[in-house]
LOBA-162118 format. One record per atom (N, C-alpha, C, O): residue number from 1; residue in three letters; atom name; x, y, z. Coordinates in Angstrom, 2 decimals, m for minus. Each point is the difference from the previous one (the first is absolute). Layout:
<recs>
 num residuo atomo      c1      c2      c3
 NUM     ala    CA       X       Y       Z
...
</recs>
This chain:
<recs>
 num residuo atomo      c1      c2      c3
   1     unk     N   94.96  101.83   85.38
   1     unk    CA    1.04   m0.07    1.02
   1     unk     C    0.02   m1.42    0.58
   1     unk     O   m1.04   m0.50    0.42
   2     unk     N    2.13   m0.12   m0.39
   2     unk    CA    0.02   m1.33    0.59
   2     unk     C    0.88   m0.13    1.26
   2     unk     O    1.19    0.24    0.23
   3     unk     N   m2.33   m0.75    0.59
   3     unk    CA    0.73   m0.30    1.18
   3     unk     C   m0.42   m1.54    0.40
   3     unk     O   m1.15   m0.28    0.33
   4     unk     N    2.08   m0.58   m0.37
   4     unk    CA   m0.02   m1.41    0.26
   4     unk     C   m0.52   m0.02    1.85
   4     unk     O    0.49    0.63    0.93
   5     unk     N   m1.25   m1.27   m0.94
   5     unk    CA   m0.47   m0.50    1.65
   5     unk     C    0.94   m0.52    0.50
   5     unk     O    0.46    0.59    0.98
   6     unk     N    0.23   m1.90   m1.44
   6     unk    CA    0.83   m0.61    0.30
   6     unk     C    1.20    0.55    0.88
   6     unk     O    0.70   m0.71    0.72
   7     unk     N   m0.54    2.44   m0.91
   7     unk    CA    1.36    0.52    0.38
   7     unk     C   m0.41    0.77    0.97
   7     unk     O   m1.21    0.20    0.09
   8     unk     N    2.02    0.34    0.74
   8     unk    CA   m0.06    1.08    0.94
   8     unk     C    0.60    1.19   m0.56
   8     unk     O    0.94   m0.15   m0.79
   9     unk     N   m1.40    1.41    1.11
   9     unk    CA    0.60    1.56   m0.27
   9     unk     C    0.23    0.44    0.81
   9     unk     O   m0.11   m0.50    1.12
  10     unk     N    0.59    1.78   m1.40
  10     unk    CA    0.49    1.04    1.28
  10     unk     C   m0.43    1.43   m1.03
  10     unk     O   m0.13    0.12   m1.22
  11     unk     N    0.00    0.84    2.38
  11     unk    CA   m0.59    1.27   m0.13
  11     unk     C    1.20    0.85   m1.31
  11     unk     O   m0.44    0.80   m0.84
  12     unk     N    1.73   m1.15    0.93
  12     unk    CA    0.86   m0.05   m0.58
  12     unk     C    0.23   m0.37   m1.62
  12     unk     O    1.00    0.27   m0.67
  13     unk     N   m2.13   m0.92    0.29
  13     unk    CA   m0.34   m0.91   m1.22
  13     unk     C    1.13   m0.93   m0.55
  13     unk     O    0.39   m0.23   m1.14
  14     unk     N    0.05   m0.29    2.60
  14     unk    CA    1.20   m1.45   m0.61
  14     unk     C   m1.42   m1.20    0.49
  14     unk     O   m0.98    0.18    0.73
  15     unk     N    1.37   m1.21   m1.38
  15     unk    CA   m0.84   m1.11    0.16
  15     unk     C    0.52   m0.88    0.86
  15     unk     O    1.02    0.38    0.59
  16     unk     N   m1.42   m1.46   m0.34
  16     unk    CA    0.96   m1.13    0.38
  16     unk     C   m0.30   m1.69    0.10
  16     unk     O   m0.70    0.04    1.02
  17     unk     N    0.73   m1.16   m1.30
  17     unk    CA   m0.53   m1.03    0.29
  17     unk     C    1.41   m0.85    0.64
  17     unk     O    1.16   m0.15   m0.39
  18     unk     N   m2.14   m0.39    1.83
  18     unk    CA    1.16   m1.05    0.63
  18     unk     C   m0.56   m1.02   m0.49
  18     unk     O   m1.11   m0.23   m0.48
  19     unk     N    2.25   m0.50    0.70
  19     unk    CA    0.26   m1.57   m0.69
  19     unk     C    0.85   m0.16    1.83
  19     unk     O    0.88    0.77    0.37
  20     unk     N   m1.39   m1.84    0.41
  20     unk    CA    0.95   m0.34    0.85
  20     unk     C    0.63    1.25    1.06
  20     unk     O   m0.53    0.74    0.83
  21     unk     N    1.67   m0.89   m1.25
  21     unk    CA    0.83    1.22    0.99
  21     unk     C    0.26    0.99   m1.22
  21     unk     O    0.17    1.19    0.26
  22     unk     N   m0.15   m1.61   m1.51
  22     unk    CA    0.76    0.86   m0.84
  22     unk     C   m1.47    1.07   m0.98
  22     unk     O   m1.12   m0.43   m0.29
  23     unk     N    1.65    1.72    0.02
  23     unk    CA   m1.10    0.84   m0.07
  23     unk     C    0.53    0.88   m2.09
  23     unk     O    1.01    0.67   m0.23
  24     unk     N   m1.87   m0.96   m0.58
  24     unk    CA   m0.07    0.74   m0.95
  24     unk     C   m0.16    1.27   m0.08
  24     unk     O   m1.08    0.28    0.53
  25     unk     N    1.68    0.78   m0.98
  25     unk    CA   m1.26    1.22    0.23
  25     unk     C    0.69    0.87   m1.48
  25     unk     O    0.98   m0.48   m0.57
  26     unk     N   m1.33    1.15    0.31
  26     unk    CA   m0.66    1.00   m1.18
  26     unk     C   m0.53    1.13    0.20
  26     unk     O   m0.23    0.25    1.19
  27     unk     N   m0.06    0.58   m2.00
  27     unk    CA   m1.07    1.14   m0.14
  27     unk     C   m1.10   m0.34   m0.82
  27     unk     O   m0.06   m0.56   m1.09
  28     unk     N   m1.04    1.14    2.05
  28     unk    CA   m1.59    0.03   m0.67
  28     unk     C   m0.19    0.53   m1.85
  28     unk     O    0.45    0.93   m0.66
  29     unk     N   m1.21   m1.89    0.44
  29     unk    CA   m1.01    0.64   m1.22
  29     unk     C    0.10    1.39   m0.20
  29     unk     O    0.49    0.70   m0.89
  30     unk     N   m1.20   m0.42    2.14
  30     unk    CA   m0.49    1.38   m0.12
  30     unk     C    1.55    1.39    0.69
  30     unk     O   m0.03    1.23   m0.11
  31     unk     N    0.99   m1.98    0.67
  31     unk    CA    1.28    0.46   m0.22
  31     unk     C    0.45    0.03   m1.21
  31     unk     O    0.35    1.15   m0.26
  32     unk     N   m0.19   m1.83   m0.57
  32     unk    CA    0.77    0.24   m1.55
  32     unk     C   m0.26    0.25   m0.77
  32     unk     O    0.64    0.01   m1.05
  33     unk     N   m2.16    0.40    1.32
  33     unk    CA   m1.00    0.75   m0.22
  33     unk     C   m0.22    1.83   m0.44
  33     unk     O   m0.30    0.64   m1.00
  34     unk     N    0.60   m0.43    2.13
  34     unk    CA    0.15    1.26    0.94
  34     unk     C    1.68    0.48   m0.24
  34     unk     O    0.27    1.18    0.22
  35     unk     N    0.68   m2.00   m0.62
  35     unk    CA    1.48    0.60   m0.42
  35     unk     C    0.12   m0.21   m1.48
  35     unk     O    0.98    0.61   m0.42
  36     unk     N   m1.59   m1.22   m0.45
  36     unk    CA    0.15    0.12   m1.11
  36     unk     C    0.66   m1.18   m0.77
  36     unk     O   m0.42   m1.16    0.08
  37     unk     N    1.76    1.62   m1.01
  37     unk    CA    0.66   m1.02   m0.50
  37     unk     C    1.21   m0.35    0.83
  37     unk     O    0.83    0.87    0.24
  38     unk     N   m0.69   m2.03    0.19
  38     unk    CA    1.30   m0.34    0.81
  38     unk     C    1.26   m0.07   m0.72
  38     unk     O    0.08   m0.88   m0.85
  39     unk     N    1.06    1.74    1.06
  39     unk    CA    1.26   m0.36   m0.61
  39     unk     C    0.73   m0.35    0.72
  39     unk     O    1.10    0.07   m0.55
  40     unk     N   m0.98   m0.62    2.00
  40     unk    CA    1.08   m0.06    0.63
  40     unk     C   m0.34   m0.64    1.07
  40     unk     O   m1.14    0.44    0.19
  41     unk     N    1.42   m1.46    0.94
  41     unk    CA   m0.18   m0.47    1.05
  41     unk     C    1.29   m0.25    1.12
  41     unk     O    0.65   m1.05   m0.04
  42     unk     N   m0.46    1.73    0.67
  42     unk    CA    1.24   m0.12    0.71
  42     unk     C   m0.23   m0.14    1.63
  42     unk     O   m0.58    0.61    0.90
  43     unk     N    1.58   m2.06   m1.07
  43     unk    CA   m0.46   m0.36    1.92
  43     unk     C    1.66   m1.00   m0.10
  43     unk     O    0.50   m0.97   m0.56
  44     unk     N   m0.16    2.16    1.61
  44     unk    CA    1.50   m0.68    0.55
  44     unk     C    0.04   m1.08    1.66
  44     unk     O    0.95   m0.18    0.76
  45     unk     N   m1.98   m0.20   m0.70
  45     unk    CA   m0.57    0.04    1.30
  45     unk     C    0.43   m2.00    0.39
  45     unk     O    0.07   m0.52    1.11
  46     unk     N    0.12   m0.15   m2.48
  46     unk    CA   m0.21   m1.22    0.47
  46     unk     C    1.08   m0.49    0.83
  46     unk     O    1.10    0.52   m0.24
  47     unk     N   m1.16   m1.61    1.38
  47     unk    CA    0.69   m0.34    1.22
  47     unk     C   m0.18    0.66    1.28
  47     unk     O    0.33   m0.42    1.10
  48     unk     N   m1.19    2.05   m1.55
  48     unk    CA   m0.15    0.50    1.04
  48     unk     C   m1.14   m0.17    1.09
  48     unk     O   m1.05    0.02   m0.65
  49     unk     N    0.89   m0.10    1.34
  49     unk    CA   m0.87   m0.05    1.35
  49     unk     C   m0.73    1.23    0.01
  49     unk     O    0.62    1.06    0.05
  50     unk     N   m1.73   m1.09   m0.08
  50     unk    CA   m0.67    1.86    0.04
  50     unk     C   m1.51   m0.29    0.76
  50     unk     O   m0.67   m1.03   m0.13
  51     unk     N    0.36    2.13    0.89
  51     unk    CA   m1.09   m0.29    0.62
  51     unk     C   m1.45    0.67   m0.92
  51     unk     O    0.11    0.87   m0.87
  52     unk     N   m1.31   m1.46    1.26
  52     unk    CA   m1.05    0.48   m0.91
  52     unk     C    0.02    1.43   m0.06
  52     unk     O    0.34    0.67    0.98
  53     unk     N   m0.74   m0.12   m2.19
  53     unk    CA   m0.22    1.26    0.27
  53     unk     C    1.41    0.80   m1.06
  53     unk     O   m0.16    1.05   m0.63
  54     unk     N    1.56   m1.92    0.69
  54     unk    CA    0.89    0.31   m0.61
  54     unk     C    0.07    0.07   m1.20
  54     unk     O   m0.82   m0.65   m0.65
  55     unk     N    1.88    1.49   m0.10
  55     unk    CA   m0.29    0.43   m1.07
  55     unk     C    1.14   m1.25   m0.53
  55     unk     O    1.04   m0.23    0.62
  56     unk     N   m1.53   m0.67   m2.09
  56     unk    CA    0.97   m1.22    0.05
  56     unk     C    0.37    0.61   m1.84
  56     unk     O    0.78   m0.62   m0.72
  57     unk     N   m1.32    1.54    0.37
  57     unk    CA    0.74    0.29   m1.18
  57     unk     C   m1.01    1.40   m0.58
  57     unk     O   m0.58    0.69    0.84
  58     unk     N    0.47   m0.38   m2.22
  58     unk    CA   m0.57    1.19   m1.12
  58     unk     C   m0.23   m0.88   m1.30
  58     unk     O    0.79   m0.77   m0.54
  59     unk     N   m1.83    1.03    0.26
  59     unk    CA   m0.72    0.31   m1.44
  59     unk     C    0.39    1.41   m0.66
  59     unk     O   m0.09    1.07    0.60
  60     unk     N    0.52   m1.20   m1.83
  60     unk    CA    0.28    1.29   m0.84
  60     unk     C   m1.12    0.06   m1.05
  60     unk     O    0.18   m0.66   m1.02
  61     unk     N   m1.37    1.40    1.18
  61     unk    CA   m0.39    0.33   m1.28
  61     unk     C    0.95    0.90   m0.76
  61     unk     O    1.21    0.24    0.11
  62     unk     N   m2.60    0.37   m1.27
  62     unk    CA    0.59    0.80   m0.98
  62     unk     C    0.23    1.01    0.90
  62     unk     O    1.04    0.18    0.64
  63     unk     N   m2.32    0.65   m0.60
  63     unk    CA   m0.33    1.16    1.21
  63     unk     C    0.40   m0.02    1.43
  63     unk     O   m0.02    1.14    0.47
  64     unk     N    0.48   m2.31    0.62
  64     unk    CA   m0.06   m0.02    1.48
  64     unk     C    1.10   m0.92    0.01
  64     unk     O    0.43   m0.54   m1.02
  65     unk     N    0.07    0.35    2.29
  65     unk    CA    0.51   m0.93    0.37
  65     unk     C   m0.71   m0.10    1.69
  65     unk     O   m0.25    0.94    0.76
  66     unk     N    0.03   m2.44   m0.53
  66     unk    CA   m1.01   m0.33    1.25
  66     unk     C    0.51   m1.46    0.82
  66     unk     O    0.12   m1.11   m0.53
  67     unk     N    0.09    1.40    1.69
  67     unk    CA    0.59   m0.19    0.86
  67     unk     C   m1.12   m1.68    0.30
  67     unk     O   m1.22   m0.04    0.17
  68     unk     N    2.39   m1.33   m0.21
  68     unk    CA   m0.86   m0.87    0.52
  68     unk     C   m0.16   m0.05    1.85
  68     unk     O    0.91    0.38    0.74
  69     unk     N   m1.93   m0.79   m0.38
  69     unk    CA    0.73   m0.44    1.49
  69     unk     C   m0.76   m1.55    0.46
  69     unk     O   m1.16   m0.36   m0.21
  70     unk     N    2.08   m0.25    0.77
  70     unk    CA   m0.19   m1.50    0.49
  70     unk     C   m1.81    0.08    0.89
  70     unk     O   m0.30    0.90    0.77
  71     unk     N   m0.34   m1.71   m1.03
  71     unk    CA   m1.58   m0.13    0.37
  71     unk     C    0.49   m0.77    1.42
  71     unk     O   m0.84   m0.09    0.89
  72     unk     N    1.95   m0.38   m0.70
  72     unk    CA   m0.28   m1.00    0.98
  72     unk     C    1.91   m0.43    0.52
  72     unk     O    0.76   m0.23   m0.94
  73     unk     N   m0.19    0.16    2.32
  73     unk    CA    1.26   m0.05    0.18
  73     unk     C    0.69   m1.17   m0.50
  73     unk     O   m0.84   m0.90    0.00
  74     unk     N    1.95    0.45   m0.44
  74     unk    CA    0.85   m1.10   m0.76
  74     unk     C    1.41    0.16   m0.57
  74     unk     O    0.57    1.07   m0.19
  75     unk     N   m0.17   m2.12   m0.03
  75     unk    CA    0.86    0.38   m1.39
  75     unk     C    0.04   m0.54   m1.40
  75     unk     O   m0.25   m1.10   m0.48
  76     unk     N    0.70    2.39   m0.05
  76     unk    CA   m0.27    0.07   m1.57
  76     unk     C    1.06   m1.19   m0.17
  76     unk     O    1.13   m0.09    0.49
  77     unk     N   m1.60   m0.55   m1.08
  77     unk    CA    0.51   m1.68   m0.82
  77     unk     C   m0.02    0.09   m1.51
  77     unk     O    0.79   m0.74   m0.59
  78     unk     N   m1.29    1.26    0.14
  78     unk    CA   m0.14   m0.06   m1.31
  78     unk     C   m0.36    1.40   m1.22
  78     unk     O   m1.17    0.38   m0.06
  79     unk     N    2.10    0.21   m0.74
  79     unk    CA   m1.11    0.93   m0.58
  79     unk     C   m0.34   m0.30   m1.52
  79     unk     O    1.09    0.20   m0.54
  80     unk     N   m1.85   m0.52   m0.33
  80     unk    CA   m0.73   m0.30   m1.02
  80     unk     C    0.93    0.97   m1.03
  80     unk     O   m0.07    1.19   m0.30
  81     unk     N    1.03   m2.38   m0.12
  81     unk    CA    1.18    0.63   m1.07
  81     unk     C   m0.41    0.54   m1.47
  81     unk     O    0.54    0.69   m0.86
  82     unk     N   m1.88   m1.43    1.05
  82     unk    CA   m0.61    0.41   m1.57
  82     unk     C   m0.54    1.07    0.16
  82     unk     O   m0.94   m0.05   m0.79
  83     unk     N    0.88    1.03    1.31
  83     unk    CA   m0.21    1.41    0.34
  83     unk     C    1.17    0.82   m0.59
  83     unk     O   m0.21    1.16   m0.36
  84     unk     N    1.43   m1.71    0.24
  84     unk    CA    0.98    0.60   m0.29
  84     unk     C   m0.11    0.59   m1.51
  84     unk     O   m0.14    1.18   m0.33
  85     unk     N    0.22   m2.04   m0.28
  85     unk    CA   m0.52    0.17   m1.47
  85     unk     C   m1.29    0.17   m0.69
  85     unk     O   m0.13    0.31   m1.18
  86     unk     N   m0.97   m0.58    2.17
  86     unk    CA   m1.51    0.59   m0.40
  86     unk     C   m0.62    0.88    1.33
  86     unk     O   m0.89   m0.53    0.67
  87     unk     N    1.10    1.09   m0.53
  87     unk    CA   m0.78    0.71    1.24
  87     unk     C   m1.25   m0.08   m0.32
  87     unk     O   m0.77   m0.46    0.84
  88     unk     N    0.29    0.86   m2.05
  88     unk    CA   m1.26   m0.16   m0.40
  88     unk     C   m1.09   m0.82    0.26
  88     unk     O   m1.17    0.37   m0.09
  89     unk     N    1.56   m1.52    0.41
  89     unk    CA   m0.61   m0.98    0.89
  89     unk     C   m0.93    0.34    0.99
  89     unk     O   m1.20   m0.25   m0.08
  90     unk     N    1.81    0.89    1.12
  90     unk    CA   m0.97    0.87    0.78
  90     unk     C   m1.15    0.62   m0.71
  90     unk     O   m1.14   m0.20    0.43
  91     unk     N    1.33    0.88   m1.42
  91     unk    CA   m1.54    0.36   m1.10
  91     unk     C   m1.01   m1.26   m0.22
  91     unk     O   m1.16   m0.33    0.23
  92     unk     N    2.39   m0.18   m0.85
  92     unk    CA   m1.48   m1.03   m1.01
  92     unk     C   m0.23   m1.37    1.18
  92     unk     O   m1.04   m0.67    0.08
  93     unk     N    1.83    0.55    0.46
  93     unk    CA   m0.37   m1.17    1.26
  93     unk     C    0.40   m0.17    1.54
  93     unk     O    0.59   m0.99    0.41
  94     unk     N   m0.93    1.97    0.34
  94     unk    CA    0.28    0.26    1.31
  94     unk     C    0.26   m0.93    0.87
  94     unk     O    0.95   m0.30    0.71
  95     unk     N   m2.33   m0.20   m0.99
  95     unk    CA   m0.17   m1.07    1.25
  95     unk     C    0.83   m1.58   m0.47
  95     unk     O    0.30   m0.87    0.82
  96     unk     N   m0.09    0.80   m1.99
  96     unk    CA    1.01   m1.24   m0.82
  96     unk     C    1.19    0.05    0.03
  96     unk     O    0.54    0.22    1.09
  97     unk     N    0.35   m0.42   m2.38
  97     unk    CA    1.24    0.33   m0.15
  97     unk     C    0.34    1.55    0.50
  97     unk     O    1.15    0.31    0.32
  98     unk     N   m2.20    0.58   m0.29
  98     unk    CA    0.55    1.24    0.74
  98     unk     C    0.42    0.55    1.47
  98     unk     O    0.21    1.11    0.48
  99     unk     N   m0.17   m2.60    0.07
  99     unk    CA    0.70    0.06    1.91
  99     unk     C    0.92    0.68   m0.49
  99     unk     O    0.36    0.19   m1.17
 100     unk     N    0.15    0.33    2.57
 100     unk    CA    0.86    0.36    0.28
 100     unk     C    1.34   m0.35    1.19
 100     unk     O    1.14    0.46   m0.08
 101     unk     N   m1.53   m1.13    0.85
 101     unk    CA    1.02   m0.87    1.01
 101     unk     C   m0.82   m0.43    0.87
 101     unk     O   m1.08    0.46    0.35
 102     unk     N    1.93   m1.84    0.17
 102     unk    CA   m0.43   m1.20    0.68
 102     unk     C    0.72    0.48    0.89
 102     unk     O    1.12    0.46   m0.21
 103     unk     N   m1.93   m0.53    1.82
 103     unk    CA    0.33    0.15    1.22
 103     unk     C    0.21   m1.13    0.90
 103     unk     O   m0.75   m0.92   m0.33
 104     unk     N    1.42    0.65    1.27
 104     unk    CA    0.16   m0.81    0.67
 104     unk     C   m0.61    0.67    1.58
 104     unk     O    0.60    0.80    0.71
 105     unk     N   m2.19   m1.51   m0.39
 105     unk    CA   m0.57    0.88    0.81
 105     unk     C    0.78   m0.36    1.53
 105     unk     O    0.55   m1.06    0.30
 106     unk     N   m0.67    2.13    0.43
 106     unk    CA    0.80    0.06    1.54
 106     unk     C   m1.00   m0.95    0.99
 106     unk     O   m1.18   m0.28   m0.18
 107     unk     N    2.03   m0.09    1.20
 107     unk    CA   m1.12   m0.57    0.73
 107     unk     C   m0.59    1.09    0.72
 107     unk     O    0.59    0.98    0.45
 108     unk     N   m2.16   m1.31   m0.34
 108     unk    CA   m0.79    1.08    0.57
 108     unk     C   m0.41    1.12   m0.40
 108     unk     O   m0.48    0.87    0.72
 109     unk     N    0.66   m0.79   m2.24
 109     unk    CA    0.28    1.55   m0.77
 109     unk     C   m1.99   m0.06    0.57
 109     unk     O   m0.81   m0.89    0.23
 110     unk     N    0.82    2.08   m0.24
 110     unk    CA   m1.65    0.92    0.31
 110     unk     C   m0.83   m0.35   m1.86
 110     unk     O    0.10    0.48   m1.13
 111     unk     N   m0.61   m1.19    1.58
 111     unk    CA   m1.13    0.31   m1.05
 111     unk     C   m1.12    0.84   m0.51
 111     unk     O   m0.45    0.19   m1.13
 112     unk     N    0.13    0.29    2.42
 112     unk    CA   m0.52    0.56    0.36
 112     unk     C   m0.94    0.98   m1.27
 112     unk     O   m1.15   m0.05   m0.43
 113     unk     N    2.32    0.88    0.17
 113     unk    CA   m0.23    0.95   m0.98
 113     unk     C   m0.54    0.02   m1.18
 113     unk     O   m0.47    1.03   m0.47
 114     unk     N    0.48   m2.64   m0.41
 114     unk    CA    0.07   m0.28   m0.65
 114     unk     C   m2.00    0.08   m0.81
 114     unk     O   m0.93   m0.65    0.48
 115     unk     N    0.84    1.30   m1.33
 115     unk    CA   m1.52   m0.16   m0.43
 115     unk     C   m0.12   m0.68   m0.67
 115     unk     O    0.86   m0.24   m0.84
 116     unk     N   m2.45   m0.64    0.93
 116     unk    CA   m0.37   m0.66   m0.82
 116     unk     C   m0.29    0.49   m1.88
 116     unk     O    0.90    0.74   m0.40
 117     unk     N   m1.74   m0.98   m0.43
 117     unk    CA   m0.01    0.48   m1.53
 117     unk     C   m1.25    0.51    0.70
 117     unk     O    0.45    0.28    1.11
 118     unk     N   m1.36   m0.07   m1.09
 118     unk    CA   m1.26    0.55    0.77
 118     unk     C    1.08    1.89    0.41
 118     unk     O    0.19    1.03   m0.64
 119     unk     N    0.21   m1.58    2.09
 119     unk    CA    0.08    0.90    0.76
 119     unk     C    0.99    0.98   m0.83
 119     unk     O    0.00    1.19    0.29
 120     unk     N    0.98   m1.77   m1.50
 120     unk    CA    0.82    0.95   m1.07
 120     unk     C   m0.91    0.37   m0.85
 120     unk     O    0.39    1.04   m0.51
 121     unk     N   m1.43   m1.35    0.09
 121     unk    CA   m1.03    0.40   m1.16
 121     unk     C   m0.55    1.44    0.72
 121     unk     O   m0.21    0.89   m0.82
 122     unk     N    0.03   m0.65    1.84
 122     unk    CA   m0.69    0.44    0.76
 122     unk     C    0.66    1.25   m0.07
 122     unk     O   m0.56    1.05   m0.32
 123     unk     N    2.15   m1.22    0.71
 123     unk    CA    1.02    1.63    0.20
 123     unk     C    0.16    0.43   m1.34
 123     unk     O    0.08    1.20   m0.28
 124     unk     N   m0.04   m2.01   m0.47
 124     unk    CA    0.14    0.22   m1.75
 124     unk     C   m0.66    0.75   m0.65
 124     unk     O    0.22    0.93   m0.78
 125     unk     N   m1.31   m1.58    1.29
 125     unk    CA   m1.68    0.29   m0.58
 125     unk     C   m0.44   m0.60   m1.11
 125     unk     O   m1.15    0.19   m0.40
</recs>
């Protein structure tokens, strides 16, 4: 199971690394993991303003479909177009080419919430 130090998680298993104001995030290892093969990634969300906690798009496996939600408040700026045509990405490289959208973080958004790779290893197991 790989969980990069470098990034922050949420109980949620989206990841996230800030750069500046602007915030990467994804689903965990051990999220794409746990849903199987990805066929589908759908997030209508970019331009929008959403507070942490919000749901900013869905993952379609084979078996589930699973609900993303924002780790942290912003707006969606960007969503990772090469998802469109490989969803699969999310499988074989999560934390790489398998982002999923670039946030534009709010001022003051709560960090709060946010776990270290330790403290996600931990709820995981």
């Amino acid at each position: 199971m790989n969980t990069p130090s470098e990034l922050k998680y949420t109980k949620d298993h989206e990841w996230i690394k800030i750069e500046g104001n602007v915030a990467t995030i994804g689903i965990t290892d051990f999220a794409q993991g746990e849903l199987g093969d990805i066929v589908y990634v759908d997030v209508d969300t970019v331009d929008d303003d959403l507070n942490g906690g919000d749901v900013f798009g869905s993952v379609e496996a084979v078996k589930t479909v699973s609900d993303l939600f924002l780790p942290i408040a912003g707006k969606v700026i960007e969503f990772n177009s090469e998802l469109e045509d490989q969803p699969e990405l999310l499988n074989t490289d999560p934390y790489g080419d398998g982002w999923i959208i670039k946030l534009e973080i709010a001022d003051g958004a709560d960090q709060s919430e946010l776990l270290s790779a330790d403290d996600y290893k931990a709820i995981i197991g």
